[in-house]
C-alpha positions in Angstrom: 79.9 101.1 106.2 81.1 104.7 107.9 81.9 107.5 105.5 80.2 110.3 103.8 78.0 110.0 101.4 79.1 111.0 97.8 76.6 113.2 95.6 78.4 114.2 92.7 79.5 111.8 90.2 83.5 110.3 90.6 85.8 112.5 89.2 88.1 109.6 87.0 89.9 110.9 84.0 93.1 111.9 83.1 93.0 115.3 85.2 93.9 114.4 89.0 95.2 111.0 87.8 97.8 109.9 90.8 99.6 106.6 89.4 99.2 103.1 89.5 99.4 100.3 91.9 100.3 96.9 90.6 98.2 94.2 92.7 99.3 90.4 94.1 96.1 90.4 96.1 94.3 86.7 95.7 91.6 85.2 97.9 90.6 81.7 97.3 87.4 79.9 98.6 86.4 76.5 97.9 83.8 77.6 95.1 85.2 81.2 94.2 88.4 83.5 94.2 88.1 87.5 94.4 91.5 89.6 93.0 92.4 92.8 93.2 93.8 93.2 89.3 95.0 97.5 90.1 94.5 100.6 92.5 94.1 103.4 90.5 95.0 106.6 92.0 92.8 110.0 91.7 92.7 113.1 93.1 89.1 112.5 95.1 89.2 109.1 95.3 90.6 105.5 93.8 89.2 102.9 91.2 89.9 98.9 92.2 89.0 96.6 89.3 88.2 93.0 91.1 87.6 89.6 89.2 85.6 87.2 90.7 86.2 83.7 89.0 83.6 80.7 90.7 83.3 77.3 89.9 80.2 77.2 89.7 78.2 77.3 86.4 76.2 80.1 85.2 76.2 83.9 85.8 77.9 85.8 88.8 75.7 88.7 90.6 77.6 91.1 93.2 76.6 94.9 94.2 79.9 96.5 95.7 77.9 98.9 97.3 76.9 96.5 99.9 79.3 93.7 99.7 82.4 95.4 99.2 84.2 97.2 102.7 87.5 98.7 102.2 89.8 100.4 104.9 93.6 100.9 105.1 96.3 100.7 108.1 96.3 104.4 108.9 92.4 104.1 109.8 90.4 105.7 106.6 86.8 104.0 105.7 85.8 104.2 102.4 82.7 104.6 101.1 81.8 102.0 98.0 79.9 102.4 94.7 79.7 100.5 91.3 81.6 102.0 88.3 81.8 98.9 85.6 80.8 95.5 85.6 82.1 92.7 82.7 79.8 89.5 83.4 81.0 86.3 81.6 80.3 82.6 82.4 81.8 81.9 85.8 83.4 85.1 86.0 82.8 88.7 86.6 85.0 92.0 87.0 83.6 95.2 88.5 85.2 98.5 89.3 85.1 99.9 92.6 85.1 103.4 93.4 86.4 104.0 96.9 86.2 107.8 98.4 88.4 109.8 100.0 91.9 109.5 98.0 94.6 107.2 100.1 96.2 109.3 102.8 100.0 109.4 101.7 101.0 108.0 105.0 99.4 104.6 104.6 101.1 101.5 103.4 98.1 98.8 103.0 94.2 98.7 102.0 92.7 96.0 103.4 89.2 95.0 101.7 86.5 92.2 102.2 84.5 91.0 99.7 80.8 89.3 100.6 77.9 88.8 99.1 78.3 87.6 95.5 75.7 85.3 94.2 75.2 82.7 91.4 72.4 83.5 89.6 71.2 80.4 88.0 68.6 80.2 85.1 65.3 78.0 85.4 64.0 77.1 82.0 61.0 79.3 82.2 61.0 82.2 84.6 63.3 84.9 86.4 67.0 83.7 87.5 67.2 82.7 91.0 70.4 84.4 93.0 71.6 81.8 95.4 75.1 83.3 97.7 77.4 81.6 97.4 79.1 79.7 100.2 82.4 80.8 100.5 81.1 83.7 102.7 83.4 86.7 102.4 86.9 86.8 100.7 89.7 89.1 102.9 92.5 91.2 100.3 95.1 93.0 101.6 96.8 95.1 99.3 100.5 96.5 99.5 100.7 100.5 98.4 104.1 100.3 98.1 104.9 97.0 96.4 107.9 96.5 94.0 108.3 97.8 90.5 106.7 95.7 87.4 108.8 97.5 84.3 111.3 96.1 82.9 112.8 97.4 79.1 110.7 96.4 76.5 112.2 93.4 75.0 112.7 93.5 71.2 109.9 92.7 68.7 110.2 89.3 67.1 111.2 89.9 63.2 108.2 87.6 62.2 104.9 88.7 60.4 102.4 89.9 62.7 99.6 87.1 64.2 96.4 88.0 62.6 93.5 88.2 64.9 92.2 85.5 66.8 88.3 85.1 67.8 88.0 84.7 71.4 86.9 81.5 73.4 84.1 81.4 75.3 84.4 81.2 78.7 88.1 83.0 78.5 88.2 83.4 82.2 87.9 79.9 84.5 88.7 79.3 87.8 89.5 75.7 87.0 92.2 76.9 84.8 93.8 80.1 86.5 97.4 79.7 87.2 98.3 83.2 88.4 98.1 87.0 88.4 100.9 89.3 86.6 100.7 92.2 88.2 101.2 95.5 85.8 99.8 98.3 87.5 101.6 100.9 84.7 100.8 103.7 82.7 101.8 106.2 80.0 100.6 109.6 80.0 100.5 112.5 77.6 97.8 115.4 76.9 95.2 113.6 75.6 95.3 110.9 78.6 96.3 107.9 79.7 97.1 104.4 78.6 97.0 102.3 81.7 98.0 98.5 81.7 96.4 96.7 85.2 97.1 93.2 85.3 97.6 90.1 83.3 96.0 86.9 84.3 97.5 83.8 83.0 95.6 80.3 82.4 96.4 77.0 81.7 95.8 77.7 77.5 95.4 81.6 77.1 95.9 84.6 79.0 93.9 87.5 79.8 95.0 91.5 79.8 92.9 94.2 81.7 93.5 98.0 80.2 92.3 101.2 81.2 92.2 105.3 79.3 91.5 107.7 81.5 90.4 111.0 78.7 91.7 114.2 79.0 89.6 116.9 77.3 89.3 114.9 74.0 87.5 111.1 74.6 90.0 108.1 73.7 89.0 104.3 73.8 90.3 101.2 72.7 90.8 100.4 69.0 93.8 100.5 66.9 96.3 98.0 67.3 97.6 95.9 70.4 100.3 93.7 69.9 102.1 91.7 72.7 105.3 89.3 72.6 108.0 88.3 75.4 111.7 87.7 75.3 111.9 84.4 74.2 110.6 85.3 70.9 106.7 84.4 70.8 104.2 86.5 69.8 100.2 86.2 71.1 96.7 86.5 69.1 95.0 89.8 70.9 91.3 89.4 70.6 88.9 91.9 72.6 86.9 90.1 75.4 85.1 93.4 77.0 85.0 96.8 76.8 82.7 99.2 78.8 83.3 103.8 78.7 82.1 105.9 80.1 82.6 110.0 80.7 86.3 110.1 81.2 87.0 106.4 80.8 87.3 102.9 78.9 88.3 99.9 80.2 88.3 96.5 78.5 89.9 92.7 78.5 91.8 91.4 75.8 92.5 87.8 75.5 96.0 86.5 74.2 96.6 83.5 72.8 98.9 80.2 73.5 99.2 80.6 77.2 102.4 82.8 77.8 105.5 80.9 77.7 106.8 79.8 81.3 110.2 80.7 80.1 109.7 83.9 79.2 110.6 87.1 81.8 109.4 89.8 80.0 106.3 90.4 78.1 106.0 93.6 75.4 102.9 95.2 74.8 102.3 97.9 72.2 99.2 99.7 71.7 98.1 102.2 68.6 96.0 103.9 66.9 93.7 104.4 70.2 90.1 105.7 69.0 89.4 108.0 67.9 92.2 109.1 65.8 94.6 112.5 66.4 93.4 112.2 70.0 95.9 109.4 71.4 97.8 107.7 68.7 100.5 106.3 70.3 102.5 104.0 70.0 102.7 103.3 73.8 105.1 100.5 74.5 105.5 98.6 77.8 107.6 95.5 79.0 106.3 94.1 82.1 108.0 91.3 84.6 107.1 88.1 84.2 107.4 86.2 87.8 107.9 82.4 87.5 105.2 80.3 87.9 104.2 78.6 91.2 105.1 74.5 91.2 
């Protein structure tokens, strides 16, 4: 893969923060599906969560430094590294960081996947990494796609849910029905609260977040609620989280499946750790597109 070679570590916080892209991008194979949940826009460069959902049992293994290639329609190469990596039962999600930033001029990244292994466990011994036999998986993703936000729709007048304990696997390829692309975010002077993507399953749903720090670290904590137009209101439980300098990231799971009816989904998040830093509330209402017959 061309490109040169980055030394210092990537510079992803709150400070040379460039926007959000909301992402459609889905591969399927017969055994496993790659999507591109975000782009995330920084001054030196551009983080791309990816989920990787297989059907086959066990652990997923995948090192974007050689197996993921990215390029756009203008001509840039990116050079690849590893920022985060969420493992679950017949799923995994990594961040990408790609180098340079996106020239302004171009209109499409185009990335290919290859390389990612099931790792599966003998009953005595080291896990064997078998690839598996899809091959590569080819994304395209549109830089300029349509808006996601929509008004936040009012808060149902009922008690709040209390939480839910999450399901193990959340995440199955069996059972995905679609991705909501978000791709929004609300910033102030202690960072940013960034909503990627919502990925809906036959019984549940799952919601990727990001905080990019300003001087002052922020994570996840406090309260998330979420609810659509219709009415209904979904348990939030916390699947993942992972920080590091700059950053947090982390999946929460909401339960029922969102309602097919619904066209708007509200989101509020509060009381972000720790406190004084990035209280909130932050409020969203995000486009729900019908579901595919």
């Amino acid at each position: 893969m061309s490109g040169t070679t980055v030394v210092e570590p990537p510079s992803r916080g709150q400070v040379g923060f460039g926007g959000l892209v909301p992402c459609t991008a889905v591969a399927h194979g017969e055994s496993a599906m790659v999507a591109v949940l975000a782009v995330e826009h920084h001054a030196e460069g551009l983080a791309v969560p990816l989920l990787v959902l297989s059907q086959a049992p066990g652990m997923l293994a995948w090192e974007v430094e050689g197996g993921l290639e990215a390029g756009d329609d203008v001509g840039t190469q990116y050079f690849v590294r590893g920022l985060s990596r969420q493992a679950g039962l017949g799923s995994l999600q990594v961040t990408a960081w790609l180098e340079p930033a996106v020239p302004p001029e171009a209109r499409r990244l185009e990335i290919i996947a290859s390389g990612i292994q099931r790792v599966s466990s003998p009953r005595a011994g080291i896990g064997i990494e078998r690839p598996l036999p899809d091959g590569t998986w080819e994304l395209s993703v549109e830089l300029v796609p349509d808006r996601t936000a929509m008004p936040v729709p009012d808060e149902p007048g009922t008690a709040s849910l209390g939480p839910a304990a999450p399901r193990v696997p959340a995440r199955g390829m069996a059972g995905f029905r679609g991705l909501v692309p978000v791709g929004q975010a609300r910033v102030q002077s202690g960072g940013a609260v960034c909503i990627w993507a919502v990925e809906r399953y036959q019984d549940r749903a799952v919601m990727t977040v990001a905080v990019l720090r300003g001087e002052e670290g922020a994570g996840l904590g406090g309260t998330v609620e979420v609810w659509d137009d219709r009415g209904g209101r979904y348990h939030v439980a916390l699947l993942h989280e992972t920080s590091r300098d700059g950053w947090t990231e982390g999946s929460l799971e909401l339960v029922p499946a969102l309602d097919p009816r619904a066209r708007v989904l509200g989101v509020r998040l509060a009381g972000l750790e720790p406190p004084g830093v990035m209280d909130g509330p932050f409020r969203f209402g995000v486009a729900l597109p019908e579901l595919p017959e």
